[in-house]
Each structure stands twice: as C-alpha cells, then as structure tokens.
C-alpha positions as CSV (number, residue, x, y, z in Angstrom):
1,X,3.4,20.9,-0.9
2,X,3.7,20.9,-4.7
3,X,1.6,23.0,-7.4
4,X,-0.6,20.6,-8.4
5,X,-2.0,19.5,-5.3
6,X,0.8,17.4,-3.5
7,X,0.9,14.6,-7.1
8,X,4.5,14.1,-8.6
9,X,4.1,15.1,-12.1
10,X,6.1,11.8,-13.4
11,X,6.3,12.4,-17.0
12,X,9.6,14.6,-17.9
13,X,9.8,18.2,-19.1
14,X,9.5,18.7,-22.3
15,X,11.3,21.9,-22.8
16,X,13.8,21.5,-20.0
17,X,14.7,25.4,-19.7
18,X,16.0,28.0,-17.5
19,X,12.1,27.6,-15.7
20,X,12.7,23.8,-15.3
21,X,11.8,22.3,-12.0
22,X,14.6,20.5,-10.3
23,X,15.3,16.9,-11.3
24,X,13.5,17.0,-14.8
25,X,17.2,17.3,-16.2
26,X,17.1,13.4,-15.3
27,X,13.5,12.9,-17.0
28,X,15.1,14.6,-20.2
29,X,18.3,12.5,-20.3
30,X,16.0,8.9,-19.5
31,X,13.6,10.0,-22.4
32,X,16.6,10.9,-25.1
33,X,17.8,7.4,-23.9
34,X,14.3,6.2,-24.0
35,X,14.5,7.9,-28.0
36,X,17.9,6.1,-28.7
37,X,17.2,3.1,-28.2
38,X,19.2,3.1,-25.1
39,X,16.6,2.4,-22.7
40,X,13.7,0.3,-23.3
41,X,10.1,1.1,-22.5
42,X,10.0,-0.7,-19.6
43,X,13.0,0.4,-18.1
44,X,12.3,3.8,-18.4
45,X,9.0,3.6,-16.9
46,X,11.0,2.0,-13.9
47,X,13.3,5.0,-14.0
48,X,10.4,7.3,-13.5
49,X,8.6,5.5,-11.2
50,X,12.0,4.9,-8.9
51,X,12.4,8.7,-9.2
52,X,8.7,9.5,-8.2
53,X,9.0,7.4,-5.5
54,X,12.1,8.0,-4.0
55,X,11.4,11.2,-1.8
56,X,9.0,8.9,0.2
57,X,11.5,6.5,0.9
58,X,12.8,7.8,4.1
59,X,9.4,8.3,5.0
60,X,8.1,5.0,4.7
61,X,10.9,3.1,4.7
62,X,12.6,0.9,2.1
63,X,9.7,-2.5,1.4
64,X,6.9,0.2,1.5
65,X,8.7,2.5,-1.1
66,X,9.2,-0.7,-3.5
67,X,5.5,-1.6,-2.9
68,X,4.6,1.5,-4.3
69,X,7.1,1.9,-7.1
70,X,5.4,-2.1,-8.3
71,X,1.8,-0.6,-7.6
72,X,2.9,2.7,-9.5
73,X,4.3,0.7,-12.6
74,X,1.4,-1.3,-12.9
75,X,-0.6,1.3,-13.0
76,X,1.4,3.0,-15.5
77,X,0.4,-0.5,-17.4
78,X,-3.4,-0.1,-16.9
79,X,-4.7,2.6,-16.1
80,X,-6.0,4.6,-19.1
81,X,-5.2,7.6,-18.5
82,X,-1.8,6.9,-17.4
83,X,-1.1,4.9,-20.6
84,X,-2.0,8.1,-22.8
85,X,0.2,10.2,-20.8
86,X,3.2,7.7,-21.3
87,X,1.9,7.5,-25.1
88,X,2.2,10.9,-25.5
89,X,5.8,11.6,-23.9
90,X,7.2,8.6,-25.5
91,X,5.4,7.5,-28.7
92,X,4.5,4.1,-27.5
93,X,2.1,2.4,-24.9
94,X,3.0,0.3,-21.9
95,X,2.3,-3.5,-22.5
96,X,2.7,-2.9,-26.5
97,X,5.4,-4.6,-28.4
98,X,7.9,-1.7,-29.3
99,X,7.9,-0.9,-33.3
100,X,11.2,-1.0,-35.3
C-alpha cells in the first residue's frame, strides 16, 4: 500500500530526480507538454486521470475503470480542493478558459 494511505498522488513530480517514484517521468513529460502548448488543459487532466486509474483496471475490469476515470475528471472540475491542486501544478483552473 502506498505512503500516503493507499491515495494516488495524481499531480506530477515536480523535481523529477534520482528519488523520483516510478511513472512521474510521464507526469513531467505531460506537464512540459501541458507548458508548450502541446496538450491542452483538458487533455492533460485526462492523461492523469487515465494514468491514476489504470492500475485498477485489471481489477475492476475495463467499464468500471472508465467510470471512474469520468467520476475522477469531474471531480478534478469541482471539487475545490482538487481545482487548487491542478491550479498550482499547471497555472490554470479546470473549467476556465485558457489565457494567451
């Protein structure tokens, strides 16, 4: 069971180092992507929640798993401490119009 109490820490690494958990390499490339311009908001959101989600997939089976990838992007949406987390890994808030 993980660290913090069997809950998926979804938002990436910020210094991805020689300490780095596994799979936070991917979190760092979507987020540079994310930064480019290369990815929009919402698609990286549904990169992280596809990667949060995807160790339970065997478990629970394919129409489960993209139940709760949905019910883990809308949350990422509304809930409000969700939405500061994403604001302060990528600079901007689900649901807002992205700024040029």
């Amino acid at each position: 069971m993980p660290e913090n109490g069997g809950h998926r820490n979804l938002a990436p690494e910020r210094d991805a180092g020689p300490g780095s958990k596994p799979g936070s390499k991917r979190g760092s490339d979507a987020l540079a992507r994310l930064r480019t311009g290369e990815l929009t908001l919402d698609e990286y959101l549904d990169d992280r929640a596809a990667h949060a989600v995807e160790p339970l997939e065997a478990l629970i089976g394919a129409e489960r798993a993209q139940w709760v990838r949905e019910l883990l992007r809308e949350e990422l949406r509304v809930d409000p401490v969700l939405v500061e987390m994403v604001r302060q890994v990528t600079g901007h808030r689900p649901g807002e119009p992205p700024q040029h």
